[in-house]
C-alpha positions in Angstrom: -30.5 -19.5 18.6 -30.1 -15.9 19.1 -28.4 -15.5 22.5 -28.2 -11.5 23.2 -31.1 -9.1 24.0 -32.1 -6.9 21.4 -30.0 -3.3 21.5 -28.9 -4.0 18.1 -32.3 -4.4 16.9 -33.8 -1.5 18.5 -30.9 0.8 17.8 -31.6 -0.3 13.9 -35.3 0.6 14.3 -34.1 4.0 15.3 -32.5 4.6 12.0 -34.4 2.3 9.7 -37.8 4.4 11.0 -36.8 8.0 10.6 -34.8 6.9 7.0 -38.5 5.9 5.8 -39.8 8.9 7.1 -37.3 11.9 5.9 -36.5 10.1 2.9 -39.0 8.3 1.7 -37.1 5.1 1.4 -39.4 1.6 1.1 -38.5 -0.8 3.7 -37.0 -3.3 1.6 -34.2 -0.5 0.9 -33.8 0.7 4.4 -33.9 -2.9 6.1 -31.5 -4.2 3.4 -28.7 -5.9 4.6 -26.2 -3.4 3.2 -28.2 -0.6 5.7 -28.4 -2.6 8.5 -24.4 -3.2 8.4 -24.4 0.7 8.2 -25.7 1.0 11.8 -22.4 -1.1 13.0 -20.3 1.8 10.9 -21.9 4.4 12.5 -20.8 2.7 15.6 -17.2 2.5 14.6 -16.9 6.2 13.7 -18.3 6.8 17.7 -15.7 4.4 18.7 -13.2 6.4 17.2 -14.2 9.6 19.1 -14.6 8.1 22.2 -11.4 5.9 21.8 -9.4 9.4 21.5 -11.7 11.2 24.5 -10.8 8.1 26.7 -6.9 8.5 25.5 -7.0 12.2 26.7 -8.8 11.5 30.0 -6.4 8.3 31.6 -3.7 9.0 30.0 -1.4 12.1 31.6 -0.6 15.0 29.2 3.0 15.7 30.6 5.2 15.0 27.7 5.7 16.5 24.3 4.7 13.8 21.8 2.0 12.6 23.7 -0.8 14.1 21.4 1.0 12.1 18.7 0.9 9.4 20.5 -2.4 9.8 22.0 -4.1 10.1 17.7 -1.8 7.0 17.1 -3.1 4.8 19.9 -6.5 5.8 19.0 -5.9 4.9 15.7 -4.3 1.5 16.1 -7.4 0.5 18.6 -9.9 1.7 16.4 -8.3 -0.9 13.9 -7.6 -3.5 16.3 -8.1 -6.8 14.4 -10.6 -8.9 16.1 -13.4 -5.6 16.6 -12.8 -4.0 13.3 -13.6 -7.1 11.5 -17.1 -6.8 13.0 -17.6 -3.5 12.1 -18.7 -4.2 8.8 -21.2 -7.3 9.7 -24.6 -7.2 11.6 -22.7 -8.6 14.5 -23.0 -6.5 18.4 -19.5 -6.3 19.1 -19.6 -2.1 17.3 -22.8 -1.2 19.9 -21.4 -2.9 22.3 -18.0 -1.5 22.8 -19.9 2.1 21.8 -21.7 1.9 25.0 -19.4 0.9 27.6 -16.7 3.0 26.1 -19.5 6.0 26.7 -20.2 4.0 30.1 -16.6 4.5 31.3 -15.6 7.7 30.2 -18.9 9.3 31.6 -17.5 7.5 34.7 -14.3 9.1 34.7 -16.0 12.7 34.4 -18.0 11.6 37.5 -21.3 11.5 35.7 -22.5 8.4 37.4 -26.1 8.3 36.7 -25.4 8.7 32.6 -22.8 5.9 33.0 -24.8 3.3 34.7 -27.7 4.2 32.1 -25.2 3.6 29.2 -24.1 0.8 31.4 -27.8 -0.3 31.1 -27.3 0.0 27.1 -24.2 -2.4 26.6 -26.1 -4.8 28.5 -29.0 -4.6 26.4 -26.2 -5.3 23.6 -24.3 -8.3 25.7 -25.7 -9.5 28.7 -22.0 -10.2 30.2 -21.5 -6.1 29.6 -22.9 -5.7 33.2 -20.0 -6.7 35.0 -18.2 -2.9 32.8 -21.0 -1.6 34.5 -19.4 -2.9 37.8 -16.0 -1.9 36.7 -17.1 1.7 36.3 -18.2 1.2 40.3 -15.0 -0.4 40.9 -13.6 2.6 39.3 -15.2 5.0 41.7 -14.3 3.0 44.5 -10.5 2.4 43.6 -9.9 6.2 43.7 -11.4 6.9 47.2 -9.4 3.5 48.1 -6.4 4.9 46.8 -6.7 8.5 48.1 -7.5 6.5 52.1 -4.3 4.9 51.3 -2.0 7.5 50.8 -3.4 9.1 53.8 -2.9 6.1 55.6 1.1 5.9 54.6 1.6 10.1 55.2 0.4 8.9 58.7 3.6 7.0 59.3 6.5 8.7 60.2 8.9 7.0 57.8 5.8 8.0 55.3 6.6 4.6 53.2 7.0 1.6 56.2 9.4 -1.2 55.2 8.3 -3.9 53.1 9.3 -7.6 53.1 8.3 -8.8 50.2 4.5 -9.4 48.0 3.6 -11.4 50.8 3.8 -8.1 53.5 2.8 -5.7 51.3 -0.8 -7.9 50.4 -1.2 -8.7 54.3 -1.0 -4.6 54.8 -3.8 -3.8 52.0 -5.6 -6.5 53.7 -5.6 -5.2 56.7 -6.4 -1.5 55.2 -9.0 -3.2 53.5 -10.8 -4.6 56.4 -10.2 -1.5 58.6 -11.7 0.9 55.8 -14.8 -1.4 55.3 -15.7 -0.9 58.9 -16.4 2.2 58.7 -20.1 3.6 58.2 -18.9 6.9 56.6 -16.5 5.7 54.1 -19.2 3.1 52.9 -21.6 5.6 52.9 -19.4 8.1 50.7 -19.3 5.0 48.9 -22.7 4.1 48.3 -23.6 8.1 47.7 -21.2 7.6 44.6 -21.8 3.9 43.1 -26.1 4.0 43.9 -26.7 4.6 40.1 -24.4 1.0 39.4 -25.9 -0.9 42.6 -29.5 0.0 41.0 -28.3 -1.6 38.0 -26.8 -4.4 39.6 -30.1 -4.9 41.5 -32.0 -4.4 38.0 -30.0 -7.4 36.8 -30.5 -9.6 39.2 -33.6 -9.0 38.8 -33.3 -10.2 35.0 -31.5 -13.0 36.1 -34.3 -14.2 38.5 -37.4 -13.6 36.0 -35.4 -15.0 32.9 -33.7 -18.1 35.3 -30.4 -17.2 33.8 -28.3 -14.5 32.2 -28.7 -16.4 28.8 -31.8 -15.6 26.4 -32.2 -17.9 23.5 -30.3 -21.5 23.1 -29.2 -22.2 27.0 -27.8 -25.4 25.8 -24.7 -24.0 24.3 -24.4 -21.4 26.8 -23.7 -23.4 29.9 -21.6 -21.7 32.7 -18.5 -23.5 34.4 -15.3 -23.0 35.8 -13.0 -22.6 32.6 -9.6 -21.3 34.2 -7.5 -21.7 31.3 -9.6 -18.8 29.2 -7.4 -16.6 31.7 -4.6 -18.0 29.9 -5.9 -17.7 26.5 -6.8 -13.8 26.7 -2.7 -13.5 28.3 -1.6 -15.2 25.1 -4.2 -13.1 23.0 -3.3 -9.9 24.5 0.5 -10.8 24.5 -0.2 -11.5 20.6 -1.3 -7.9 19.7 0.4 -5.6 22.1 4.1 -7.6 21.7 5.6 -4.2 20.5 5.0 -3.1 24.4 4.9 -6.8 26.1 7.7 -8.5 24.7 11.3 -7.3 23.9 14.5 -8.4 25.1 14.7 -6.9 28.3 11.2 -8.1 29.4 12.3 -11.4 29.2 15.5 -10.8 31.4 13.7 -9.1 34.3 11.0 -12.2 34.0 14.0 -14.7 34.2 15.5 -13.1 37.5 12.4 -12.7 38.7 11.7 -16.1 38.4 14.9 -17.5 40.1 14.9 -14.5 43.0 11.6 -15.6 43.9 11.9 -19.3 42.9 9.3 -21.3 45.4 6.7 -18.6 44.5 6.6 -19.3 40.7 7.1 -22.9 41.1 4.1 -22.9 42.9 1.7 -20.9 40.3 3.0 -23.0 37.6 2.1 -26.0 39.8 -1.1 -24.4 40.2 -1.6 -23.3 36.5 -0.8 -27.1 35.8 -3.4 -28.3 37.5 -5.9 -25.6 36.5 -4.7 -26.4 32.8 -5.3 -30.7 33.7 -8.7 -30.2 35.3 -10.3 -27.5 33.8 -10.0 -27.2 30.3 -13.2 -27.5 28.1 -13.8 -28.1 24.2 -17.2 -26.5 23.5 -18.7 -28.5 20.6 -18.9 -25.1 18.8 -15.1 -25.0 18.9 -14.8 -28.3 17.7 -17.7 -28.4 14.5 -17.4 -24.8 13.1 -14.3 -24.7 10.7 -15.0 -21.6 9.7 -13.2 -19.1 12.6 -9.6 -18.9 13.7 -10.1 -20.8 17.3 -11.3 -24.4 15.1 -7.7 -24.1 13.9 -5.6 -22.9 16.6 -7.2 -25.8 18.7 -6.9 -28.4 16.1 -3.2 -27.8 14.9 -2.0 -26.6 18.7 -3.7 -28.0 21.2 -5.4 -31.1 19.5 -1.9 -32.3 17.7 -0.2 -33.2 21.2 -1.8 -33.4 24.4 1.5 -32.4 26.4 1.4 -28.7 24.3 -1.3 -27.3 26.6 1.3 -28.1 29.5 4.2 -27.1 28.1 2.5 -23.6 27.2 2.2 -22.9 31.2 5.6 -20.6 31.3 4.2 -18.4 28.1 1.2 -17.7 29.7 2.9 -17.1 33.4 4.7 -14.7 31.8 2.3 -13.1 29.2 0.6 -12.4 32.7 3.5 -11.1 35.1 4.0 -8.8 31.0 0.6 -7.3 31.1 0.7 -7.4 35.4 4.0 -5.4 35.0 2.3 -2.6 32.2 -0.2 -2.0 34.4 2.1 -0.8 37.2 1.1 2.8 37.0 -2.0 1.8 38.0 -3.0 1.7 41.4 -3.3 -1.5 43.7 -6.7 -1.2 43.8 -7.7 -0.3 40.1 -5.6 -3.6 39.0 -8.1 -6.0 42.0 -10.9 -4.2 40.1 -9.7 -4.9 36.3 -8.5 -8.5 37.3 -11.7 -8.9 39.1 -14.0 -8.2 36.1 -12.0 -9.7 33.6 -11.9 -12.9 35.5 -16.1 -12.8 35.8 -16.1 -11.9 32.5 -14.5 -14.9 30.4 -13.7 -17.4 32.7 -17.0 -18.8 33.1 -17.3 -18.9 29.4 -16.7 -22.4 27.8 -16.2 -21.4 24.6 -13.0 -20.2 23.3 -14.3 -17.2 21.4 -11.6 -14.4 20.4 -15.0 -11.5 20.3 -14.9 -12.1 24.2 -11.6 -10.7 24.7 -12.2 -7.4 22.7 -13.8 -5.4 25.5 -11.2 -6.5 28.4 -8.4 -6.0 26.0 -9.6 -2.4 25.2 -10.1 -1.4 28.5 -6.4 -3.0 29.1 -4.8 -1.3 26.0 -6.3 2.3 27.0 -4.4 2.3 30.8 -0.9 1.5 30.1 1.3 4.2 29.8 1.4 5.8 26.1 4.4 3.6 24.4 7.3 5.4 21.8 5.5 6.3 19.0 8.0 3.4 17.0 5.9 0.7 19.0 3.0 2.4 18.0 3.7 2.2 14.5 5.2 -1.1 15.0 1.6 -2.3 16.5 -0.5 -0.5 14.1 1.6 -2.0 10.8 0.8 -5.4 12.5 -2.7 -4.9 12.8 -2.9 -3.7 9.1 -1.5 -7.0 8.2 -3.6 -8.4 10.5 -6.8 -7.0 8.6 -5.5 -7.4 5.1 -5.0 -11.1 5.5 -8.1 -11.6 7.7 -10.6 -10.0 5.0 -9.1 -11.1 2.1 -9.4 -15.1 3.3 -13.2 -13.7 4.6 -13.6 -12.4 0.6 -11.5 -14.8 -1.5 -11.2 -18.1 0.1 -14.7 -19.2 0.4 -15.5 -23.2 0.8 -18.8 -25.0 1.0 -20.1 -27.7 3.5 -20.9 -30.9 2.1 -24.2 -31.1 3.2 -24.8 -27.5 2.5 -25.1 -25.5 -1.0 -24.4 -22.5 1.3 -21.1 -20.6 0.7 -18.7 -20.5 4.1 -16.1 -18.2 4.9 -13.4 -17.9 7.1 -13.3 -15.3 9.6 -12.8 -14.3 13.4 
């Protein structure tokens, strides 16, 4: 039934083994389930570090407050709800979000043959981690992209040539696209950066060809397919725990004339979202049978109750996305194709509605939007305290059995 490759398991041998060793410890101590949780925690305290290295390194150190801010967003997404739960439990989410953290920022020092190994380890922790591998590449190649492009408008005259509207400005980066892609030496500055990721990339295809499938383990469960609507499930998550920075008053007003300045255009993607909502969402039986995580309840009481709700949800998640679209505007053009890229390999062919999918997307998301007031922060960091209290005292208190089990079930993530 396992699913994953073993990182977990051979990162525990590597502290299990020298604990026997140095200290003398018999095996049923050191493999007890209370020591093998405390491989996760080691984990967490990494995240930590590398949670406030990665704050330091995309975020711009031109204001005042902002190392407040900085140790305050660190804080808030080292106790971010749905990870920190799993940080006490033999789960992989703590190794996993250790080594693409470690993958990324290695990338952003331009140390691109440690980042595609530690690339190498997430994926040995979550198979799906390889496409973070390819985001670190996507990295690389956004900032070259982005530097051609500014070199490309300082060409013009005017510097900044007039734009039309979304639908001129995408035609022009298409055309820049295509033009820069024809050209041997900028693919081959290209390739002389990203070879350590397209060695990994041909590594897991590799995998993928050997194994007949990215999934180890029980295949039947873990069937690919087209599930569009997860897109609208991580808006809604993400909208759900950064609200102090997605959602306010004035949010809403820009979104509303937006919406009627460009009218036809968002008639159309909710048409769209409609239909993607009609013909493409899935109930994996997991979702349906296990009453023991937060998704067997949202789907029964929300989406189960009425069929119309999923419909009549289509304007919240249009504008959870045009929310987190909009605080990612400091971003460049081509680091957002990049992000949107991954995250839409990421979970939309996954059929199950799992909230531990979003974690690593939502990180990523969380670390390059501009520092928010340190109020937000505190705002955000109260909620996720909340957030935790209530989550591990129903995980501790409320326990329930099965009725054709004498096991004891809790609820949890």
């Amino acid at each position: 039934m396992i699913t994953t490759l073993p990182g977990l398991y051979l990162v525990s041998v590597g502290v299990v083994k020298p604990a026997i060793w140095i200290f003398g410890w018999s095996e049923h101590v050191v493999c007890s389930i209370g020591m093998l949780r405390f491989v996760n925690l080691l984990f967490s305290v990494g995240n930590f570090y590398l949670l406030y290295l990665l704050f330091r390194k995309v975020q711009p150190r031109n204001k005042a407050a902002s190392s407040i801010q900085r140790v305050l967003s660190t804080l808030t997404l080292a106790v971010f709800p749905t990870l920190y739960f799993f940080n006490f439990l033999y789960y992989t989410e703590a190794g996993s979000m250790f080594f693409t953290l470690f993958a990324y920022l290695m990338c952003l020092y331009g140390n691109h043959k440690t980042s595609a190994f530690l690339g190498f380890c997430g994926f040995m922790f979550r198979q799906t981690n390889i496409i973070w591998a390819v985001f670190c590449a996507g990295n690389v190649i956004a900032q070259k992209l982005t530097e051609a492009w500014k070199t490309e408008l300082q060409k013009k005259e005017d510097r900044l040539p007039p734009i039309k509207g979304p639908f001129a400005t995408f035609r022009k980066i298409l055309q820049f696209l295509l033009a820069y892609s024809m050209s041997f030496k900028n693919l081959s500055v290209l390739f002389h950066l990203t070879w350590p990721y397209i060695l990994l990339g041909f590594l897991f295809c590799v995998f993928v060809v050997v194994n007949g499938g990215i999934v180890i383990g029980d295949r039947s469960s873990h069937e690919a397919c087209l599930h569009f609507p997860q897109l609208f499930y991580f808006f809604s998550f993400t909208l759900f725990f950064s609200f102090p920075h997605l959602l306010s008053p004035g949010k809403i007003k820009t979104f509303l004339s937006l919406v009627w300045k460009r009218r036809i255009l968002f008639f159309v993607v909710t048409l769209v979202s409609v239909f993607l909502v009609w013909k493409f969402t899935y109930a994996h039986k997991y979702l349906l049978a296990d009453n023991r995580h937060y998704t067997f309840y949202v789907w029964k009481r929300v989406f189960q109750r009425y069929e119309i709700v999923k419909y009549l949800l289509v304007p919240a998640y249009i504008f959870a996305g045009w929310s987190i679209a909009d605080s990612l505007k400091s971003k460049s053009v081509f680091w957002n194709l990049m992000f949107f890229i991954c995250l839409f390999i990421v979970i939309v062919p996954q059929k199950l509605l799992e909230f531990r999918y979003f974690i690593l997307p939502y990180v990523i998301y969380r670390l390059n939007i501009p520092l928010p007031p340190t109020s937000r922060l505190v705002c955000e960091l109260s909620c996720y305290a909340i957030v935790n209290f209530i989550t591990f005292y129903l995980f501790l208190n409320k326990t329930f059995q099965w009725p054709n089990s004498q096991d004891i079930q809790r609820f949890m993530w």
